[in-house]
Each structure stands twice: as structure tokens, then as C-alpha cells.
C-alpha positions in Angstrom: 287.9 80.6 44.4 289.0 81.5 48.0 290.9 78.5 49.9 291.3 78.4 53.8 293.4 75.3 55.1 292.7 74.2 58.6 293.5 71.8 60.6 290.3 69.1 61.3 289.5 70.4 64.7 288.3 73.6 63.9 285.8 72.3 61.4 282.9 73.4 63.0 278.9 71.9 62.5 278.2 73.6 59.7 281.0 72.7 58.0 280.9 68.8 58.7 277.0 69.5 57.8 277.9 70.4 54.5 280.6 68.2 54.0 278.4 65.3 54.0 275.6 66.7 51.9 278.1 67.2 49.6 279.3 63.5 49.7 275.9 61.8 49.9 275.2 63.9 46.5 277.8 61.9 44.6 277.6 58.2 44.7 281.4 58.2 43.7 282.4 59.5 46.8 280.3 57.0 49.2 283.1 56.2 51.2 284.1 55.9 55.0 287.4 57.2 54.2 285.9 60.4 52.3 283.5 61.3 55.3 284.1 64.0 57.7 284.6 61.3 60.9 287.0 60.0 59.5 289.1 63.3 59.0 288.2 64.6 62.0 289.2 61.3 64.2 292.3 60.6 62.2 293.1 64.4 63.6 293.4 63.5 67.1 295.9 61.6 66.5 297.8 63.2 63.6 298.8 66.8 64.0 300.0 67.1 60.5 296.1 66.5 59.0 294.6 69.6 57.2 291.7 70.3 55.6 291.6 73.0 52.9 287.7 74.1 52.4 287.4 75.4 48.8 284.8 78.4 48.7 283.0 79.9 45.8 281.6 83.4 46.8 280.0 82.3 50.4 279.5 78.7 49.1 281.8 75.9 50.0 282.1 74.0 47.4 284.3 71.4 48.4 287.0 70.1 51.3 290.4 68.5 50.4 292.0 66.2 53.3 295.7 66.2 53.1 298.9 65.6 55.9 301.4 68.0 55.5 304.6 66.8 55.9 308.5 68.2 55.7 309.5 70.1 52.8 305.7 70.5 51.6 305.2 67.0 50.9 301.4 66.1 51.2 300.2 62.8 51.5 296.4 62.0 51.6 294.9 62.0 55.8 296.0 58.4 57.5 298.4 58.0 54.0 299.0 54.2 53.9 296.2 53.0 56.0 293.1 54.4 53.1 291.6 52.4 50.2 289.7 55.6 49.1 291.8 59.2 48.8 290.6 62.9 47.5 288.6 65.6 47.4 284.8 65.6 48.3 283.4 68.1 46.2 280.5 69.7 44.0 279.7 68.0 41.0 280.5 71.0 39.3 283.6 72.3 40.1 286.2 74.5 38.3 289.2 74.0 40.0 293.0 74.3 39.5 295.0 71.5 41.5 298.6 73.2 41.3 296.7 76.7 42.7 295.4 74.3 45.2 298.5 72.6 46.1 300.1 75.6 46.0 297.1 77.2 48.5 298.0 74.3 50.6 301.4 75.3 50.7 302.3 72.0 49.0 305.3 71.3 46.6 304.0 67.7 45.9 300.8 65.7 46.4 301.3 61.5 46.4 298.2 59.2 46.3 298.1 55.7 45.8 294.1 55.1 46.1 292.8 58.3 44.6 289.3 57.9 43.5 289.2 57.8 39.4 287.3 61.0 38.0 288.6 63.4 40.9 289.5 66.8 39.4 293.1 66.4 41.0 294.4 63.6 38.9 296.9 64.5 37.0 298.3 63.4 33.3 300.5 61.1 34.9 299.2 58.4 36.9 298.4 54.7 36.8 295.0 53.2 37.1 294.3 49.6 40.1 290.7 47.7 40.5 289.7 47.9 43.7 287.3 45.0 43.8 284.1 44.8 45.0 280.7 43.0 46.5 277.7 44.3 45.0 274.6 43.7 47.4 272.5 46.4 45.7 270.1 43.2 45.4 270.6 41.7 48.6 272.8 38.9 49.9 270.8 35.9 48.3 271.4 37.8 45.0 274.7 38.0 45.3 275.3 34.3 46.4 273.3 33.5 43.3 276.2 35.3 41.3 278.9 34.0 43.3 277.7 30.5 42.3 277.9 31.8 38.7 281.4 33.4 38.9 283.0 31.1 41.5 280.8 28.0 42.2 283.6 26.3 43.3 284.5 28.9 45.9 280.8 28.8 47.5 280.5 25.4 47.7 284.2 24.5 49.0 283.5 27.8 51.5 279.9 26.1 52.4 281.4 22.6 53.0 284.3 23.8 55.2 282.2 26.2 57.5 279.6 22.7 58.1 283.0 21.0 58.9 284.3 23.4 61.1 281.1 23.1 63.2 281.2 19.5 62.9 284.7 19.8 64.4 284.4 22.3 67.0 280.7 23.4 67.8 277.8 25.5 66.5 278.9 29.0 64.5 277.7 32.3 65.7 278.3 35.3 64.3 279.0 38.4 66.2 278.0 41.8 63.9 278.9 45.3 64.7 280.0 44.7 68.3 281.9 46.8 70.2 283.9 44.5 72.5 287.0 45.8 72.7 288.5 42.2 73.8 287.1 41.1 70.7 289.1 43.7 68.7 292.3 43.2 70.9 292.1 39.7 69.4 291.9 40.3 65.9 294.5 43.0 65.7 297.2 40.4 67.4 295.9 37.6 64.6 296.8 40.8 61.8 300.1 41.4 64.2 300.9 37.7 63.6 300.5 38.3 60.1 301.8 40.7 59.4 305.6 39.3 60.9 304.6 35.9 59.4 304.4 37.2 56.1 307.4 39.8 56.5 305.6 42.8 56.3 305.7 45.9 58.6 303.1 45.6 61.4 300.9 48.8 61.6 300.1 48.3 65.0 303.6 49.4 66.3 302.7 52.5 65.4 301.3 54.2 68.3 298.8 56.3 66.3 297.6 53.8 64.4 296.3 51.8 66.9 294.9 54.6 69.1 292.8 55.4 65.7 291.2 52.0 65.0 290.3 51.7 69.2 288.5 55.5 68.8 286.7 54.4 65.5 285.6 51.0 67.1 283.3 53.6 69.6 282.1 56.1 66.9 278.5 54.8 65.2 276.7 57.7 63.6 273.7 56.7 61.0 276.0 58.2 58.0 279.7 56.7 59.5 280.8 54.1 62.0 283.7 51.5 63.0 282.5 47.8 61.9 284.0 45.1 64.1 282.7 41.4 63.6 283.8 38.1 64.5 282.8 34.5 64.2 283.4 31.9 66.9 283.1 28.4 66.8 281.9 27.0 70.8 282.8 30.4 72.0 286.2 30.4 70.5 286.8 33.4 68.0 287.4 31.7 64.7 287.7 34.7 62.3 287.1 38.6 62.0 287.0 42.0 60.4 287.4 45.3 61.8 285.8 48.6 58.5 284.6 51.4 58.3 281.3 52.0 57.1 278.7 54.3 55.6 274.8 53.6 55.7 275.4 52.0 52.2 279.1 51.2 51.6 281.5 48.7 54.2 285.0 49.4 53.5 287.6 46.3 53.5 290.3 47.0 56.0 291.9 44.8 58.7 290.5 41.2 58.3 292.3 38.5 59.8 291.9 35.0 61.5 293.5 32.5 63.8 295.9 30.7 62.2 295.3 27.6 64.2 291.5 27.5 61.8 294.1 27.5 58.3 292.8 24.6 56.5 289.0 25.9 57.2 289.3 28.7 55.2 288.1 31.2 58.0 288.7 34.0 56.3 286.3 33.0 53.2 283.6 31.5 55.8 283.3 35.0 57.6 283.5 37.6 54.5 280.4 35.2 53.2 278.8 35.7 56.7 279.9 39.3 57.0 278.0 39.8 53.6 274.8 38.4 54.7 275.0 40.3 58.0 275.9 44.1 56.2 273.4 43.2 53.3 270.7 42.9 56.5 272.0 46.5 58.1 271.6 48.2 54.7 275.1 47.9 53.2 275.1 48.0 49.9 278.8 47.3 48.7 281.6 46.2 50.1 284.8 47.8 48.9 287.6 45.2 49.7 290.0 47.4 48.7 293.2 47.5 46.1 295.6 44.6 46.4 296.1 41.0 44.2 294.8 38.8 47.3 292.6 35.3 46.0 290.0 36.1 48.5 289.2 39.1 46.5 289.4 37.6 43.4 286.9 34.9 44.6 284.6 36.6 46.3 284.1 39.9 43.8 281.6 41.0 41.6 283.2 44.1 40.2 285.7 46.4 40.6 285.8 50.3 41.1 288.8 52.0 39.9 291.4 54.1 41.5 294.5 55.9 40.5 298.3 56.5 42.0 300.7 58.9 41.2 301.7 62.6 42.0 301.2 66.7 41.4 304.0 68.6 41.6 305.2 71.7 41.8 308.7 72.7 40.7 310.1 73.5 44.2 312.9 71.9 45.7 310.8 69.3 48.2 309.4 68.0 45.1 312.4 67.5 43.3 314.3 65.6 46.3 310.7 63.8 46.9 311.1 62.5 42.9 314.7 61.6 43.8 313.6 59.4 46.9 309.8 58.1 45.7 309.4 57.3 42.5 311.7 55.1 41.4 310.3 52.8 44.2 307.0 53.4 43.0 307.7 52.6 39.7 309.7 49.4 40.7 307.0 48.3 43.2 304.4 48.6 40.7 306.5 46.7 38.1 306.6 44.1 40.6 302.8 44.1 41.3 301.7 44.0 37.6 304.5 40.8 36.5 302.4 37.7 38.6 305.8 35.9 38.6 307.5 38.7 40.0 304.7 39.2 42.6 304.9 35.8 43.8 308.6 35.6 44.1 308.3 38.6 45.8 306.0 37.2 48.3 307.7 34.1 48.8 310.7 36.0 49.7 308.7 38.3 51.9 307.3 35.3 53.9 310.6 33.5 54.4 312.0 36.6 55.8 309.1 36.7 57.7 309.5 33.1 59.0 313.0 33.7 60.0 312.3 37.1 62.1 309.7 34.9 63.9 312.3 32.1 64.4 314.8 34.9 65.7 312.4 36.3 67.7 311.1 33.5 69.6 
């Protein structure tokens, strides 16, 4: 197998051609964040992103998107900001992940949402459920399930969006719009947030943002940015800002205005957001990994995804042990003890109210 790493830029037609009819032959890999957009946008504003394409004879045969970082560390392309991570690939593939690695002139490879069945997964790694909305059968389907699974949750959600528009005025959904005031809005309410919950806001980082305000512009039939938002009387109540495939919506930056709490705006738009996709042609919604009771109540299954690391034994992987994984393996204590999780939270939030306090 020949290997040539490049950076996303010079992928040319052919290659993004190919990238995608792999993809679209492999239901597992039917996500936003494993098409070649998303690669190739995340590029222009990440000079570290690579992409080794894996040849066998004149066939490719698969693309691997990586960032190459100091001392041959490799994270997956946009680390930390991807619910779905690896290689896109033919089903049939004979490949070995350290020659890869090492092709890639990598020393270590971390992931923390690394699609289960990928041939990079190593011995050592732990499995999360990324849940999901299954609208295979079409949004009044899937409500019939809900109210199965989580009655209580539809009808409370149902009550609350009739008293929100008793309160306020008439609901009306915006789908797929690009107004970029729109999306200036809902990345403040995920600012707010994120400080009010003592977490580290994304949107400080330059890059980040400049990403999410390309992909709001890109809508191709196989890939596109997803904004929506609900108002209430003209006032924006609640919103979400994916990425999308024809078939699959990927979770990614909801958020709310705080001021709409006890409405539960957040459950009243992912209900209206389903209905909406279900009508485009979405047929799942992947909300992503992460213990959140939104998730919990809205699911209907789970996919399945894996974190961990493949090393080889050269000095950036040793110190990258030293450094990572014990706070790996700490955090994911933490994230599998409930009691631990919520004490965590609590704290999390109070240093979050604080900083606010401080702040203002």
C-alpha cells in the first residue's frame, strides 16, 4: 500500500469525488464530520490538517484526516469540536495503523469519538453511546415512540411550547436559514453557557468561530451547515447550529435564551427540529456523546464510539502518555461514577457563577 499525506487544499476533484463515493458506500461512515467539506473547510483555518490518501496499486482506497501537532502528536481534524473521528475507507481494506501512523510521520494517534469498527482501533480503548433519533420512518413515527419511551417528556414538552405561545405569541420555526444575525445570537446564548456552567468557551478561539461562520454558507446536496431557530412574536426563543448529510443531522452547538428556562426551549426546538429534518430527508440525528437529560429523553438508540490511543514507541509518545492519559483516565472515571459526574458539575457551575459575578 502506497501512502501520500497532504495537506486538504491540494485535494483535487477527483479525489473529493472519490472520497465521497467511498463514504456513501458505507452506512457507518454517514457523517458530516467524515465528509470531504468538512476536511477541506476545517483546512482553511487549521494549517496543521492533513490528509493521508491510502492507495492500492492506482486505486485509492481510503483517506485518513488527522492534525499534526508538536512532537508527532496527531489528533483527529477540528480535535475537540467532532462527534464522529477516522478513516473513510473501502469496506475491504488491509491495513496496518502503526505503518500508517508511522507514514504520517506520527508517534501517537488520540481520539475520543472514533467510529467503532474502524480498522485503526486499537486493543486499548474504551467504548461511549452516542445517542440517537431515528426518523428512518418519519417524524410521526418517531413521536409515536417517544410517547412509548418517554411519554412524559412529549407531553410536558407539548404543554410548555402551547404555554409559551400563550405567554408570548404564535411559534415559528426558522429551518436551514442562513442569517448570520441569527447565528451571532445563538453562539452568544452557547457563550453564556458555556461561562455559566464553568466551561471553556470555544468561541474565544479565533478559528473556531471563523469555521462554524464558513460552514453556515456551504449547502452542497451531500454536506451543508444547519442553522435553525424558533421565535416566539419575532423574538428568538431557541436554536441549533449541525452539520448535515442528505440523511444524517449531526448534534453540535444547541443552545437557548436563558430568559425562556422554565419552558424548556431547548426540548420544544429539538422536537421541532426533528419534524423539520425528517421533512428535508434527514434520516438520523446524531446528538452526539455526552450524559446530558435531553439526550436521554429524546433518544431512540445509540451508535457507538471508542477513545483511546496508537502509539508508537518514540519519545513524543512517551511524554504524550506522561501528560494525557492519566487525565483521560481520571476524566472518564469521573464520567462513568453518576455521583462523581454531578459533583463535578455542580462544582463546575459554581465556578462558573463566580467568574460571571467577577466579571460583571
Amino acid at each position: 500500500m502506497r501512502i501520500s499525506v497532504v495537506h486538504p487544499r491540494e485535494l483535487g476533484h477527483s479525489e473529493t469525488e472519490r472520497w465521497r463515493t467511498l463514504q456513501n458506500a458505507d452506512p457507518a461512515l454517514d457523517s458530516p464530520f467524515l465528509s470531504p467539506e468538512f476536511t477541506v473547510e476545517t483546512g482553511r483555518v487549521r494549517e496543521q490538517a492533513r490528509v493521508a490518501v491510502l492507495y492500492d496499486g492506482p486505486d485509492i482506497v481510503g483517506f485518513f484526516p488527522f492534525e499534526r501537532h508538536q512532537l508527532g502528536i496527531g489528533r483527529p481534524v477540528a480535535a475537540g469540536l467532532t462527534d464522529a473521528q477516522g478513516m473513510v475507507h473501502a469496506k475491504d481494506i488491509e491495513l496496518d495503523p502503526y505503518a500508517l501512523m508511522k507514514a504520517c510521520g506520527l508517534g501517537v494517534f488520540e481520539f475520543d469519538h472514533l467510529l467503532a469498527g474502524q480498522p485503526l482501533v486499537p486493543d486499548r480503548h474504551t467504548r461511549h453511546p452516542s445517542p440517537v433519533i431515528d426518523l428512518s420512518e418519519g417524524f410521526e413515527a418517531y413521536v409515536e415512540v417517544l410517547k412509548e419511551v418517554s411519554g412524559k417528556t412529549y407531553k410536558s414538552t407539548a404543554y410548555k411550547s402551547r404555554k409559551l405561545q400563550r405567554d408570548f405569541g404564535e411559534l415559528r420555526h426558522d429551518y436551514a436559514t442562513t442569517d448570520e444575525s441569527a447565528l451571532r445570537t445563538l453562539l452568544d446564548w452557547k457563550t453564556d453557557q458555556y461561562r455559566r456552567t464553568g466551561r471553556t468557551d470555544r468561541f474565544a478561539r479565533p478559528w473556531i468561530l471563523e469555521l462554524v461562520q464558513n460552514l453556515l454558507n456551504v449547502n452542497e446536496p451531500s454536506f451543508g451547515g444547519s442553522l435553525d431557530m424558533i421565535y416566539v412574536d419575532g423574538r428568538p426563543v431557541a436554536g441549533h447550529f449541525g452539520l448535515r448529510t442528505a440523511t444524517t443531522l449531526a448534534g453540535w452547538f444547541p443552545a437557548y435564551d436563558p430568559a425562556f428556562a422554565k419552558y424548556s426551549p431547548g426540548l420544544i426546538h429539538h422536537l421541532a427540529m426533528a419534524e423539520k429534518a425528517s421533512a428535508a430527508g434527514i434520516r438520523l440525528i446524531d446528538m452526539g456523546r455526552g450524559e446530558k437529560e435531553y439526550k436521554e429523553k429524546l433518544k431512540t438508540g445509540e451508535l457507538w464510539v471508542t477513545e483511546g490511543r496508537i502509539a508508537r514507541p518514540t519519545p513524543g509518545a512517551g511524554m504524550h502518555w506522561l501528560v494525557r492519559v492519566p487525565v483521560r483516565k481520571a476524566r472518564g472515571t469521573v464520567l462513568a461514577n453518576s455521583m462523581l459526574r454531578e459533583t463535578a458539575d455542580f462544582a463546575l457551575k459554581t465556578y462558573g457563577k463566580i467568574r460571571t459575578s467577577i466579571a460583571s
